[in-house]
C-alpha positions in Angstrom: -32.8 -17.8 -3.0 -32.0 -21.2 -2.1 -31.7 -22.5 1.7 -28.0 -22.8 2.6 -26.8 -26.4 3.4 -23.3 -26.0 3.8 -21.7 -26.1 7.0 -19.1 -23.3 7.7 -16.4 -23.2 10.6 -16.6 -20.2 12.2 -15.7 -18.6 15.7 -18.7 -17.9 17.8 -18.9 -14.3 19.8 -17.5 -16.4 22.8 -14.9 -17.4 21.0 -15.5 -21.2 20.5 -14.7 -22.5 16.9 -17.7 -24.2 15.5 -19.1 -26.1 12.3 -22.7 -23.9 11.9 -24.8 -23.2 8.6 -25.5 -19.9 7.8 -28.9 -18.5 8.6 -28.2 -16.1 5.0 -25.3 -15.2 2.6 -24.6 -12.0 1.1 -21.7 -10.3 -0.9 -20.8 -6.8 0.5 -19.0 -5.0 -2.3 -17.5 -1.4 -3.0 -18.5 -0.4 -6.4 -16.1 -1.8 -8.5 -14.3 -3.6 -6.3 -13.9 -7.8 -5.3 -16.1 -7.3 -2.0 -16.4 -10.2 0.6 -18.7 -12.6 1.3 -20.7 -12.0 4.9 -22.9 -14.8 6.8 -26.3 -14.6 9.4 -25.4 -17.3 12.1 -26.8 -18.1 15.0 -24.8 -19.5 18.3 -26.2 -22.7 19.3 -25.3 -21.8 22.9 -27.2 -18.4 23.5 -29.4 -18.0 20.6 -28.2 -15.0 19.6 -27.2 -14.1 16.0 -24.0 -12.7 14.5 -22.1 -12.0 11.2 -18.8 -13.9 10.0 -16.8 -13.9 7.1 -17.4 -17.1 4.4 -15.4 -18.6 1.8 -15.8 -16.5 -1.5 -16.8 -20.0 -3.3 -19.5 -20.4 -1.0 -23.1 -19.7 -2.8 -25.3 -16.9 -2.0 -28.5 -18.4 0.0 -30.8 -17.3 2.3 
């Protein structure tokens, strides 16, 4: 897979909006159903990583 590039606003577990690019992005789907796409972040502030939603245009990467 490709490295991601793309920046992605997103609200950090503190609750701070921020512009980050996802560590990874994966589609979680039902079988048979439009699933939703889920991105690895990681907060700037504490280092620690967490999941978010993404657009559904943005590319798979990781």
């Amino acid at each position: 897979m490709a490295a991601c590039t793309q920046t992605v606003k997103v609200k950090t577990p503190e609750g701070v909006e921020k512009d980050l690019v996802p560590k990874k992005v994966w589609s979680l789907a039902p079988r048979g159903r439009k699933g939703v796409k889920i991105g690895l972040f990681q907060d700037p502030a504490t280092g620690k990583y967490f999941r978010a939603k993404v657009p559904d245009d943005y590319p798979e990467c990781g």
